[in-house]
VEXDREN-2710 file (C-alpha; in Angstrom, 1 decimal):
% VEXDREN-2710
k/r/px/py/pz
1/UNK/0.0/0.0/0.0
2/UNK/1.6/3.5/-0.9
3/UNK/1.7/5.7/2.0
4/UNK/1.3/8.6/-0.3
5/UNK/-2.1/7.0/-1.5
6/UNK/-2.8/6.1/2.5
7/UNK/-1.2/8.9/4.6
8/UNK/-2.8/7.6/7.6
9/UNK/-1.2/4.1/7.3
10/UNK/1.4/2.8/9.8
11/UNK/3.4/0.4/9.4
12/UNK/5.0/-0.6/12.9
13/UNK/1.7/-2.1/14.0
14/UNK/1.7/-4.5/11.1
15/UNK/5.0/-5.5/11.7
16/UNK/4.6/-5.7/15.3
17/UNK/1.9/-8.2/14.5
18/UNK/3.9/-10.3/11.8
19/UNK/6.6/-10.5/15.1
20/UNK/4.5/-11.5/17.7
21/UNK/2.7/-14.3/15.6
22/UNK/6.4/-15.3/14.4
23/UNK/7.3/-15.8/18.2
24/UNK/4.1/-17.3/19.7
25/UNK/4.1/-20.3/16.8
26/UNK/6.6/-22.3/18.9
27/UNK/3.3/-23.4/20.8
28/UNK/3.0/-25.8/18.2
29/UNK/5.7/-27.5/18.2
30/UNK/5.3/-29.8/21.0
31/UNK/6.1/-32.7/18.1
32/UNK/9.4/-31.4/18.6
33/UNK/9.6/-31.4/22.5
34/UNK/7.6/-34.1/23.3
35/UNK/10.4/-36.9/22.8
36/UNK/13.1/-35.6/24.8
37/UNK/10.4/-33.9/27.6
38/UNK/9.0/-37.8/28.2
39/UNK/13.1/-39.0/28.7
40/UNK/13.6/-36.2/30.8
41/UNK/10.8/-36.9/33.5
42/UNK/10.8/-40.6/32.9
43/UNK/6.9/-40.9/31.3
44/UNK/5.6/-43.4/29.2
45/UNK/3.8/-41.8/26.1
46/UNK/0.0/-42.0/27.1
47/UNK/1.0/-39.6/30.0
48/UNK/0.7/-36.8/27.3
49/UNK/-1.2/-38.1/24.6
50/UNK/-3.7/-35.6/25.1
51/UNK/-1.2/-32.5/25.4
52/UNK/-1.8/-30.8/21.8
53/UNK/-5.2/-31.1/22.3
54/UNK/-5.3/-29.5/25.4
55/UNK/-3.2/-27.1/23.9
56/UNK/-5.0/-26.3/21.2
57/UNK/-8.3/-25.9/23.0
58/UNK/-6.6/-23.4/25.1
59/UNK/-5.2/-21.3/22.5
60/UNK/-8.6/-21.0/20.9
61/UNK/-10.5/-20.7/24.1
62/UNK/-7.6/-17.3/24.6
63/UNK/-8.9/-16.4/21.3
64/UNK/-12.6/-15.9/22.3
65/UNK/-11.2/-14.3/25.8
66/UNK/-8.9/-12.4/24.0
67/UNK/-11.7/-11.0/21.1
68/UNK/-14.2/-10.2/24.7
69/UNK/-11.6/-7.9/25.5
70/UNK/-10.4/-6.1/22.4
71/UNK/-13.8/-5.6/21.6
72/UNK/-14.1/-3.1/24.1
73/UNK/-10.4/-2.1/24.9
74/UNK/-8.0/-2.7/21.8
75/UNK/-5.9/-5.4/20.8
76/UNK/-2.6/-3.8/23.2
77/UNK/-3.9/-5.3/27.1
78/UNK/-4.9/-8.3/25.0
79/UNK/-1.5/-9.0/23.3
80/UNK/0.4/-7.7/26.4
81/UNK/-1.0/-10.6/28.5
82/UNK/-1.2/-12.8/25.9
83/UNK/2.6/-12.3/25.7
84/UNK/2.9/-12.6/29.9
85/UNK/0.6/-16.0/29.9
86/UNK/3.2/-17.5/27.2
87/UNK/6.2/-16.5/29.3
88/UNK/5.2/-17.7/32.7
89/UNK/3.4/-21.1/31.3
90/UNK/6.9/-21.9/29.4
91/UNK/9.2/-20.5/32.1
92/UNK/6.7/-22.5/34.6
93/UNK/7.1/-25.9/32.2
94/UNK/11.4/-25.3/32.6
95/UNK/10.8/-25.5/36.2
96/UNK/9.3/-28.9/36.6
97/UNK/11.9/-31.6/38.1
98/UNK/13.5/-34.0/36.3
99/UNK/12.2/-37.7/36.9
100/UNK/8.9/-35.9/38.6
101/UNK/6.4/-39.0/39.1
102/UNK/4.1/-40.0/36.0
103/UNK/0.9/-38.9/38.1
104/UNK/2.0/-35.4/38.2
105/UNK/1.9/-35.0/34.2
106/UNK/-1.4/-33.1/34.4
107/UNK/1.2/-30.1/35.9
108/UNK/2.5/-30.3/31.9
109/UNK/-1.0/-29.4/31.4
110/UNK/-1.2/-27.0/32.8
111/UNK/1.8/-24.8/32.3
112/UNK/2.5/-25.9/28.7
113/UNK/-1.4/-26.5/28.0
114/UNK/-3.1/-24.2/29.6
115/UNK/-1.0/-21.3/30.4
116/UNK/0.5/-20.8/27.2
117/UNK/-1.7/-22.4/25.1
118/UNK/-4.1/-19.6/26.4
119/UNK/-1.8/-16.9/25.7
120/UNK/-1.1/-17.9/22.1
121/UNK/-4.4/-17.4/21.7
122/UNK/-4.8/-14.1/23.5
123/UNK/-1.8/-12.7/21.0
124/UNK/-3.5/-14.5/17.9
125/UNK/-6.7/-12.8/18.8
126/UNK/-5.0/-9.2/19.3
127/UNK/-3.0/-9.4/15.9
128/UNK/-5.3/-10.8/13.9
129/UNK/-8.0/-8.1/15.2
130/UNK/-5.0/-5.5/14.3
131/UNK/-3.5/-6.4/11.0
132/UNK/-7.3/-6.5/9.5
133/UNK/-8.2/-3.3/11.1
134/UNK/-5.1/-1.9/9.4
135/UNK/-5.3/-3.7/6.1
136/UNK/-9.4/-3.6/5.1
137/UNK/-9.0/-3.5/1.3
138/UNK/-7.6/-6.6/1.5
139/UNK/-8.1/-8.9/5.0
140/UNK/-7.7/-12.0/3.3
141/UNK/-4.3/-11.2/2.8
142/UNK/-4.1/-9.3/6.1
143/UNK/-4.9/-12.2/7.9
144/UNK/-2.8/-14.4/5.3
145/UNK/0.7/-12.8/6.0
146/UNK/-0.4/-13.1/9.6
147/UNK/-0.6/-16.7/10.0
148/UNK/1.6/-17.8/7.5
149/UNK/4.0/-16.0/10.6
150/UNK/2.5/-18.1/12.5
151/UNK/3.1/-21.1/10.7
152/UNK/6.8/-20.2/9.8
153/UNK/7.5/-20.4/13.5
154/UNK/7.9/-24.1/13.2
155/UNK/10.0/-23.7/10.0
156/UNK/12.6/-21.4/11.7
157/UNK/12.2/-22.3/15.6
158/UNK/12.6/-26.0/14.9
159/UNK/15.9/-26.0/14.6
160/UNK/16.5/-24.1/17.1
161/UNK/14.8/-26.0/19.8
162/UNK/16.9/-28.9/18.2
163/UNK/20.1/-26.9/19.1
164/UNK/18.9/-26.1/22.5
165/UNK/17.4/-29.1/23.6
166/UNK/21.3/-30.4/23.8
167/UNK/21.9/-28.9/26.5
168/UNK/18.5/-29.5/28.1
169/UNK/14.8/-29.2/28.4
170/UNK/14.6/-26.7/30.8
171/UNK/17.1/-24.7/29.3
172/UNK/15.4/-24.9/26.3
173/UNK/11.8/-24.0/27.7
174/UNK/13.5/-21.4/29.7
175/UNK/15.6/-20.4/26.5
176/UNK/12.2/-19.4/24.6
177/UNK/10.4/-18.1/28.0
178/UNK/13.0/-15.3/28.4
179/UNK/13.5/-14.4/24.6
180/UNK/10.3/-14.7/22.9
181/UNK/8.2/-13.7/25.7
182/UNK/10.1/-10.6/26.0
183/UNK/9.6/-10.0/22.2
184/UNK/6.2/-10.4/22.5
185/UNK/5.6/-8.3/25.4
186/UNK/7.9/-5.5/23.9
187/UNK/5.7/-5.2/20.6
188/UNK/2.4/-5.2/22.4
189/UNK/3.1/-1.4/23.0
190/UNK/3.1/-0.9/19.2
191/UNK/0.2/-2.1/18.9
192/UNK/-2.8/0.6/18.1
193/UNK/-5.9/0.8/16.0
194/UNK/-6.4/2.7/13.0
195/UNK/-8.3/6.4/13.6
196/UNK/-12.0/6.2/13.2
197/UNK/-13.6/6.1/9.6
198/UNK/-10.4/4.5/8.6
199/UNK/-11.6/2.1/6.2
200/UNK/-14.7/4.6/4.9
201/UNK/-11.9/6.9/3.6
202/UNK/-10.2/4.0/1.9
203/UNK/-13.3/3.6/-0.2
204/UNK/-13.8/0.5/1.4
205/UNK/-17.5/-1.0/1.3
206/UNK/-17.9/-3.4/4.3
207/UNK/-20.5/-3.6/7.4
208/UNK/-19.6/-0.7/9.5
209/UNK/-19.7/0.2/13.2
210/UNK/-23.4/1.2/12.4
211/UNK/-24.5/-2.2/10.7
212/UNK/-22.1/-4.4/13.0
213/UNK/-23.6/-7.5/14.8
214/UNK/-23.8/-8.1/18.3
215/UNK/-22.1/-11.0/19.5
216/UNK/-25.8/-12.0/20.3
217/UNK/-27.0/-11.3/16.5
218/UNK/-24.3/-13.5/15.1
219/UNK/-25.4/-15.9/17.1
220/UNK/-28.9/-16.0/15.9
221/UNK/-27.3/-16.1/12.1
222/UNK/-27.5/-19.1/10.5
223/UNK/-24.1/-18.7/8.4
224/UNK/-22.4/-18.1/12.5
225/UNK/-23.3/-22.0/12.4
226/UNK/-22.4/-22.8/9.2
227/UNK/-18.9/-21.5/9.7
228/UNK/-18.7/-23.5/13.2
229/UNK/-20.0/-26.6/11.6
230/UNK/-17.3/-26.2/8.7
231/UNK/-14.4/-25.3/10.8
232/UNK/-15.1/-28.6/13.4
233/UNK/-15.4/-30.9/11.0
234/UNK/-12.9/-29.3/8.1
235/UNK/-10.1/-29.6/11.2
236/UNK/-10.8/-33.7/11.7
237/UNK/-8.9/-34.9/9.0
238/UNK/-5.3/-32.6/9.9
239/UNK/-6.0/-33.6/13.5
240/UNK/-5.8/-37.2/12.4
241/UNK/-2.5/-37.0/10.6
242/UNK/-0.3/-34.5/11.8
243/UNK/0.3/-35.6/15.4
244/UNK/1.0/-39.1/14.1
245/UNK/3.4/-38.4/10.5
246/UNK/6.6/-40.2/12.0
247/UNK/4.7/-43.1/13.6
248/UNK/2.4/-43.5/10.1
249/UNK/5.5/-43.3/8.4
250/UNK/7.5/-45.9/10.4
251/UNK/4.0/-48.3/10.0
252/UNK/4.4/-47.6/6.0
253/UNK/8.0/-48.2/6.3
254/UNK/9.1/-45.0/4.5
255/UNK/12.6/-44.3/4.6
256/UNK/14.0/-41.7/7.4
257/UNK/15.6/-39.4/5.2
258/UNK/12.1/-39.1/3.3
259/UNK/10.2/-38.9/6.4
260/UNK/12.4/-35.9/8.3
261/UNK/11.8/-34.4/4.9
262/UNK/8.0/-35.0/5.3
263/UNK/8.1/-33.4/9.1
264/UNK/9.5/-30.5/7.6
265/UNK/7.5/-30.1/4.7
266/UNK/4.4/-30.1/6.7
267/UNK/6.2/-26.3/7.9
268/UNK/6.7/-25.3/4.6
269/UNK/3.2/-26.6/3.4
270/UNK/0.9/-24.6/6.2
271/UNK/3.2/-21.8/6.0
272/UNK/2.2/-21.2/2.1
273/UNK/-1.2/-22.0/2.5
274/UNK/-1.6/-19.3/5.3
275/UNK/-0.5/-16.6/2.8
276/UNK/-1.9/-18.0/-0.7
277/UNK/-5.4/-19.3/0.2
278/UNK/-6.1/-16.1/2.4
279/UNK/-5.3/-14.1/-0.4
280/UNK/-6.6/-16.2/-3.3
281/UNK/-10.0/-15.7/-1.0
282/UNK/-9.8/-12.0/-1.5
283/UNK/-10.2/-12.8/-5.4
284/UNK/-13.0/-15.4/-5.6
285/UNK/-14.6/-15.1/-2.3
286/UNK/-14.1/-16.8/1.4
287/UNK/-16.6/-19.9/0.6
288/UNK/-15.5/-20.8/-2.7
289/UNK/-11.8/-21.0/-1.4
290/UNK/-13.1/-23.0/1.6
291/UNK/-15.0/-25.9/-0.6
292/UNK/-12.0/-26.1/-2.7
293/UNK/-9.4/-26.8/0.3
294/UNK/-12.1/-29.7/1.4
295/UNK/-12.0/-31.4/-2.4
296/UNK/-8.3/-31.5/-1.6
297/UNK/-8.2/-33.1/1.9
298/UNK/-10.8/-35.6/0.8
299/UNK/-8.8/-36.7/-2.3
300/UNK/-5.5/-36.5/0.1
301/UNK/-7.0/-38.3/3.2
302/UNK/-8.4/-41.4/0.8
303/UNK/-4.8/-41.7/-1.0
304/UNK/-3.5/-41.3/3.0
305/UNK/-5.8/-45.0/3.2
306/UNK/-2.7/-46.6/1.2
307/UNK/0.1/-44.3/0.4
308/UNK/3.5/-44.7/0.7
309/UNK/7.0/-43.7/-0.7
310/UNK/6.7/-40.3/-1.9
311/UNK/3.6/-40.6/-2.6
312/UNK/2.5/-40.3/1.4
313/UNK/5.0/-37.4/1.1
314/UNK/2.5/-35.5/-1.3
315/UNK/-0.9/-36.6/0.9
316/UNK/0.3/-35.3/3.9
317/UNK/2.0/-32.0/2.3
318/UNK/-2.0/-31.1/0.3
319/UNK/-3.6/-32.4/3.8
320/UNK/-1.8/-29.5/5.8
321/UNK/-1.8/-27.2/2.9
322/UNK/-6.1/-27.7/2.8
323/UNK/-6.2/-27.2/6.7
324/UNK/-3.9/-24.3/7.0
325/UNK/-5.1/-21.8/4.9
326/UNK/-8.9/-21.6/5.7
327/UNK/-7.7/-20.9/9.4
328/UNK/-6.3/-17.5/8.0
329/UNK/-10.0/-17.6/6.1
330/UNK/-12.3/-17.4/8.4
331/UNK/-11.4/-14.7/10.7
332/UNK/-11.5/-12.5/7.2
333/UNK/-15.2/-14.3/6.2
334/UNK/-16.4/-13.2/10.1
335/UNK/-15.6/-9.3/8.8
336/UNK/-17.3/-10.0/6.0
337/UNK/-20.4/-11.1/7.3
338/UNK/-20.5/-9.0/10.9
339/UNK/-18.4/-5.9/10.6
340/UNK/-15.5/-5.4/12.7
341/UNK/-16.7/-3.9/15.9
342/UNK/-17.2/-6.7/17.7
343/UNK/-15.2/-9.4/15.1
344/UNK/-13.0/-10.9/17.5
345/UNK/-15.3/-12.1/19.7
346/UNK/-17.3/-13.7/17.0
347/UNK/-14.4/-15.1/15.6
348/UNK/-12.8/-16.5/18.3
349/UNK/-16.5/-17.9/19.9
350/UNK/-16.6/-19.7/16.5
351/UNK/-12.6/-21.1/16.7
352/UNK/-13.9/-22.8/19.8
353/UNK/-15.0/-25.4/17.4
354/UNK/-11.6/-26.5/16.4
355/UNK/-10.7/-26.8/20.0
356/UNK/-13.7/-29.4/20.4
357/UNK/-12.6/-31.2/17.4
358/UNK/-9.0/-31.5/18.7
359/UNK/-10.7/-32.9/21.8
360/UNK/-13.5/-35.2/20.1
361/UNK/-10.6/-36.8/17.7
362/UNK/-7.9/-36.7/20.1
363/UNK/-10.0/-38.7/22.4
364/UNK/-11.5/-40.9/19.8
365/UNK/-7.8/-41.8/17.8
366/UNK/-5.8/-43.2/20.4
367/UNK/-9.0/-45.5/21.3
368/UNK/-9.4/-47.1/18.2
369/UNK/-5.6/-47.3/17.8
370/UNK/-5.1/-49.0/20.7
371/UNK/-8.3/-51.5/19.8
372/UNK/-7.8/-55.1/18.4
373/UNK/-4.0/-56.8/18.0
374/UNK/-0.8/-54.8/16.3
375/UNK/-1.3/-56.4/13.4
376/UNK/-4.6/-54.5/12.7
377/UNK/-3.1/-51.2/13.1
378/UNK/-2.7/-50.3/9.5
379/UNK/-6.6/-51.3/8.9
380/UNK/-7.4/-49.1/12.0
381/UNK/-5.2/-46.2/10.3
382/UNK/-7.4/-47.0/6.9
383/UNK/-10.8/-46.8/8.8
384/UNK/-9.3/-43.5/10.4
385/UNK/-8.5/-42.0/7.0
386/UNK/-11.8/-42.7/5.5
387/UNK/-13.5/-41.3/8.6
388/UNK/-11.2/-38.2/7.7
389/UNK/-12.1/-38.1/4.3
390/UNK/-16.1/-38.4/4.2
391/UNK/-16.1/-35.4/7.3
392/UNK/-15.0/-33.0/4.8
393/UNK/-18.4/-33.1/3.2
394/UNK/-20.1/-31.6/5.9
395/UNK/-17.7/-28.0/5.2
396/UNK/-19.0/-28.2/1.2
397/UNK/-22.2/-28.6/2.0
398/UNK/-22.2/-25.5/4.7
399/UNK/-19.9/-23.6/2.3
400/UNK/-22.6/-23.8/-0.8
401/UNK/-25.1/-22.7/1.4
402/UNK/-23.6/-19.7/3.3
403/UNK/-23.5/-17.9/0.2
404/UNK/-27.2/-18.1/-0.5
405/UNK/-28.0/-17.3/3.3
406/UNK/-25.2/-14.4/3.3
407/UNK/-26.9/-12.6/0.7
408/UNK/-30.3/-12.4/2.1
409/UNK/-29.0/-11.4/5.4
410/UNK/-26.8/-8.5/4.3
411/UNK/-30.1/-7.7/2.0
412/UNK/-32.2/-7.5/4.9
413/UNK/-29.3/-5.6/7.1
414/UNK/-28.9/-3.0/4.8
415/UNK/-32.6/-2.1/4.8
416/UNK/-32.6/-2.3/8.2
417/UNK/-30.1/1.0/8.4
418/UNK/-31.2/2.6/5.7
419/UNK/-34.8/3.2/7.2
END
């Protein structure tokens, strides 16, 4: 954007938002720390198998906490605590003993879990709600450069952690506490909102603070429940897969050279759909982009029923690519449709329904893994993927009808304010 075209624009805030969702992505790389964590205390795997989804329930629990509270006071407290939570749960995580008994893993849960799990979420909420705010013209690319941030944390941390770890888990959980928290913090006092009318005198033609919905009236929209239907079951088939890429791979005896390229590959993959789908959805509309992404995790979660070589390489890659992307999608479509006043709360109350999907299939996978002999693992990986694959036709269907419902609604809106 041409600042000559846009005096009013700033760009610190952006940037300070692109920073803080580059630091707070570690979160999800608990893939990476979960191996050497369960050496350090001594645990057998099922004493965290539910970790990432506790985590990620947090994070988007944060995210409706976090939206409450920019709603009415800016996205600066919210990313300032967010960016406190993340420090203390990691520092708090450093500080558990080595060797500490196996019945005392739900304290994992709660400092790495819930602590900063939650703040992720708080941060996400408070940049997201900034970066659109800032960018209007174009929010599906706003929120795309956002959380493709987001999803290069894994891509450049990763390594890092890998480096650190050497010396230690708690060094390393301390390591990230003190430096990334601190970052965080710091650019949560460059964060500000645009001055009012902002977007009118950009020309841009979206529901204003007159027409904006209530977090009440979204909830009595039907497309509020659309978008919550798509974005729990749209979630199923990524939840199935990612956790479990080096143990699928092992079952499907891929080679380890392909499958550390397929770990990181899955970085690379939700990294470029967080900034190309977001943006393509700017061109052809949220929905369309949205039933696309699900054609493509079907077709990648049936192939996932058999694949192997490099061909399980290229169904995982389009799985996380089809997930990714409609995460930086929806916040966007919720602008759309409500306005931005009170966006972030509607937002992040619908992102609750990835949490309960994390939940529902992180409770239900490890059951009927661990059902019938070893040998029956592969067909129980094979039911799994189908399962995956047939969930994604519940998003299509919502998508092709949101449209239809959309336009009636902001028909009857608009004749609402005009009278």
């Amino acid at each position: 954007m041409s600042t000559k075209k846009n005096p009013e624009f700033r760009i610190v805030p952006v940037i300070a938002c692109l920073i803080t969702m580059l630091c707070v992505g570690i979160e999800y790389m608990w893939s990476v720390f979960q191996k050497p964590a369960l050496e350090y205390f001594g645990w057998q795997d099922t004493a965290v198998t539910m970790i990432s989804s506790a985590m990620i329930f947090m994070f988007v629990a944060g995210i409706f906490i976090g939206g409450l509270i920019i709603d009415r006071m800016g996205p600066r407290l919210v990313v300032l605590i967010g960016g406190l939570l993340f420090f203390a749960g990691l520092m708090l995580t450093s500080l558990l003993p080595q060797n500490m008994p196996e019945e005392r893993s739900w304290l994992i849960y709660v400092t790495y879990g819930v602590l900063a799990g939650s703040g992720v979420g708080f941060a996400y909420s408070g940049a997201i709600n900034c970066v659109q705010k800032w960018l209007p013209h174009r929010r599906g690319f706003a929120t795309g450069i956002c959380v493709c941030a987001f999803g290069l944390s894994i891509v450049i941390f990763a390594p890092v952690a890998e480096y650190f770890l050497k010396t230690g888990v708690p060094f390393t959980f301390r390591m990230f506490a003190i430096i990334l928290g601190a970052i965080v913090v710091v650019m949560s006092f460059f964060f500000k909102s645009p001055p009012e009318g902002y977007a009118a005198r950009l020309g841009v033609k979206v529901v204003q603070d007159k027409g904006s919905y209530s977090l009440g009236e979204a909830l009595r929209d039907p497309r509020f429940w659309f978008m919550c239907s798509a974005l729990f079951f749209g979630t199923a088939a990524n939840m199935m897969i990612n956790p479990r890429v080096k143990t699928l791979a092992l079952l499907r005896d891929v080679p380890d050279l392909q499958t550390s390229i397929t770990v990181q590959l899955v970085g690379v993959s939700s990294a470029l759909s967080r900034l190309i789908l977001p943006t393509l959805s700017d061109k052809i509309s949220r929905s369309k982009t949205i039933f696309a992404m699900m054609i493509v995790m079907m077709v990648a979660s049936f192939l996932m029923r058999f694949a192997d070589g490099i061909l399980y390489t290229v169904a995982v890659f389009f799985i996380v690519f089809a997930y990714s992307g409609p995460a930086g999608i929806y916040p966007a479509m919720a602008g759309d449709a409500y306005g931005m006043k009170n966006m972030s709360s509607i937002f992040g109350l619908a992102f609750l329904c990835i949490g309960l999907s994390s939940i529902t299939f992180g409770t239900w996978l490890p059951k009927l893994l661990s059902s019938g002999a070893a040998a029956a693992a592969d067909y129980n990986y094979k039911l799994i993927f189908l399962v995956g694959a047939l969930t994604n036709l519940i998003p299509m269907v919502c998508m092709l009808i949101y449209d239809k419902v959309g336009k009636k609604k902001a028909e009857q809106r608009a004749a609402l304010h005009t009278t």
